[in-house]
N, C-alpha and C positions, 0 to 999 in steps of 0.2 A: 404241557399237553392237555389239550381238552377235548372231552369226548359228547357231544351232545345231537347228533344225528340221528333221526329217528328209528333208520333200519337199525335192525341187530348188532352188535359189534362186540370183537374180544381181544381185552388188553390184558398180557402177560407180561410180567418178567421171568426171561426163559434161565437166567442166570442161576444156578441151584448152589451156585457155592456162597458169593457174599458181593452186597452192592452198597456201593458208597455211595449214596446220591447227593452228598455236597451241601450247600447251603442253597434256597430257594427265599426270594422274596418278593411277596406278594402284592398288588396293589390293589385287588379287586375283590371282590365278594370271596372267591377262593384258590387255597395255595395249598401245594401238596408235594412231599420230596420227591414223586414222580407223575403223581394228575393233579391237576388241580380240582379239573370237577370229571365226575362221569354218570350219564345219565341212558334214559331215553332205552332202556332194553340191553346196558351195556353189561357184558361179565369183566369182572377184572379178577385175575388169577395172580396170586405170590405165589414165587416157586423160587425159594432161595432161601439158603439156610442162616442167613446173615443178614443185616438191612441197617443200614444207617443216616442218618438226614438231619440236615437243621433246617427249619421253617417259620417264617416270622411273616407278618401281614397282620392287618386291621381285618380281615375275614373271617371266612368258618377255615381252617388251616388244618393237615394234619399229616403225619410223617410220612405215609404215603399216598394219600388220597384228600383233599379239603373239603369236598362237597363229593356224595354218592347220591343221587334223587332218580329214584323210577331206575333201579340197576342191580346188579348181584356183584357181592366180591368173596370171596376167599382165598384160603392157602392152601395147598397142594402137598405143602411138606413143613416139617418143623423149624420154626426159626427162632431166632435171637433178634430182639428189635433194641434198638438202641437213640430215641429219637428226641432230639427237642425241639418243641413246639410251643410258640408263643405268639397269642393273639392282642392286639388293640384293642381298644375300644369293647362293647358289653357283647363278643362273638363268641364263637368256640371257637378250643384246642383239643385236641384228642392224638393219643401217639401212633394208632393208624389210621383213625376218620377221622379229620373234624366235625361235620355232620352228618349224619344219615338223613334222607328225608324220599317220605313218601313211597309207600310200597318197596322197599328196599328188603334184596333178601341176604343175608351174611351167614356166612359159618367160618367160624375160628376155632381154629383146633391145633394145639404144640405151639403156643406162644409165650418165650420168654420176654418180655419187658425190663432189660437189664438197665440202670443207670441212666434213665430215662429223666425230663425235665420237661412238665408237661403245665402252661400254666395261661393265665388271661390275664391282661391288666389290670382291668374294673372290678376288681374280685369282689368290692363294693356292690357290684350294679346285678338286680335278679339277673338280668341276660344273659350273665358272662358263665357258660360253661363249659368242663374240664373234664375228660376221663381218660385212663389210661390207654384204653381204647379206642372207644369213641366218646367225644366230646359228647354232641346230642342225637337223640334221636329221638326224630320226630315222623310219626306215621300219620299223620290225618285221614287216612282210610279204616282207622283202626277197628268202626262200628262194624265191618263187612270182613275182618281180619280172624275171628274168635276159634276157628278151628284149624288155622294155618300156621306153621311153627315159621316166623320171619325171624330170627337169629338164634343162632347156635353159638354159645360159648364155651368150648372144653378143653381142660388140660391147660388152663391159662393161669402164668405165672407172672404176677410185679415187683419186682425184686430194686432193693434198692433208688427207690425213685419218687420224685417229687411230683404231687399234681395239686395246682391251685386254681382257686375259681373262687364264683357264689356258689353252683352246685357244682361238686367235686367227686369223684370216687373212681376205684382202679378198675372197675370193665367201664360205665357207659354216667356220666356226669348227669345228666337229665336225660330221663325216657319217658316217652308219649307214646306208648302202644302195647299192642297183646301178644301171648307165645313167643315170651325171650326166655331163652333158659340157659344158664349158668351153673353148669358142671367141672366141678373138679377145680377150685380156683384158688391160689394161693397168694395172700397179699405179706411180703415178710416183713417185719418189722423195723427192717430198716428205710422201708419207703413211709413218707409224709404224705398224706392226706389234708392239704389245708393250712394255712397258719394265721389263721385268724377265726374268731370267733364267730364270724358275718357269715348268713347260709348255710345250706344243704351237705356234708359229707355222709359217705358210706361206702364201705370197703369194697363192695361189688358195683352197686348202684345208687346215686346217689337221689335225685327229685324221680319219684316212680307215679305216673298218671295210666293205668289199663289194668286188663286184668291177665291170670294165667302167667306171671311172673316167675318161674321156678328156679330156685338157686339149692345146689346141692351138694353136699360133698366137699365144701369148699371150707379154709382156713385162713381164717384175717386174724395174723399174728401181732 
């Protein structure tokens, strides 16, 4: 599914118990266990307390969404994600976005990342990046952004899981923008960050370019 129509549009999953979304493989710029991209003024709402997916493609890929550009997503309620996601080539992976881009508004709130396998092939090459969450995010509006809070992360748990890249880390692998805040975040020590020497890790955030960054309250075990 992809969503890139300019009017308004909103994508749900109305399911609040538990969605399997199977394997998905991508051939094009993006692949996602239920969108591949959603843009243009779209909301995408999770409302299911369970989510599981496998995702593979040469693109921006990610457990539930591959590409979000000029759109709003969030959750509705608390879930358990469970995803693996792996990109070709120097792209992202992210275990619910693979990229953000552009004016993108998110709020995450009650996410477990259980058992999660989040990784890029080029782990070599700057391009290639990986986060629990979101792969990358990229805002290019960001000079006109300074007083607008464009993501919210709270209550966010990565348990158990692996994430590999150039730039790596368990909320968002590369960030290009201002007013993300990261509340309450737990990385436990049984998830891997990395296994290689080459590039950028960090537990919350990995390559950070903006300003008004705030992470709080949070424990990387």
């Amino acid at each position: 599914v992809n969503s890139e129509d300019d009017s308004l549009g909103t994508v749900q999953i109305v399911n609040k118990m538990s969605v399997i979304a199977g394997t998905v493989t991508g051939r094009g710029n993006a692949a996602g266990g239920i969108v591949g991209k959603i843009g243009k003024n779209t909301t995408f709402t999770m409302n299911t307390s369970s989510f599981q997916a496998t995702v593979n493609g040469n693109g921006n890929n990610g457990g539930v969404v591959g590409l979000a550009e000029n759109a709003t997503f969030t959750n509705s309620v608390a879930v358990t994600v469970k995803t693996t996601v792996s990109s070709g080539n120097a792209m992202t992976a992210g275990g619910l976005i693979g990229k953000a881009q552009d004016a993108v508004s998110v709020t995450i709130e009650n996410v477990t990342l259980n058992g999660a396998n989040i990784s890029t092939e080029a782990k070599n090459n700057m391009n290639s990046k990986s986060g629990g969450i979101i792969g990358c995010w990229n805002d290019t509006s960001v000079t006109g952004r300074v007083s607008q809070e464009a993501a919210s992360f709270k209550n966010i748990s990565i348990v158990s899981s692996s994430i590999n890249g150039y730039d790596k880390a368990g909320i968002i692998g590369n960030l290009v923008g201002n007013n993300i805040l990261a509340d309450t975040v737990l990385v436990d020590n049984a998830t891997k960050i990395g296994d290689s020497n080459n590039g950028i890790a960090g537990g919350v955030f990995g390559r950070v370019i903006g300003r008004n960054i705030d992470i709080k309250n949070s424990n990387i075990t």
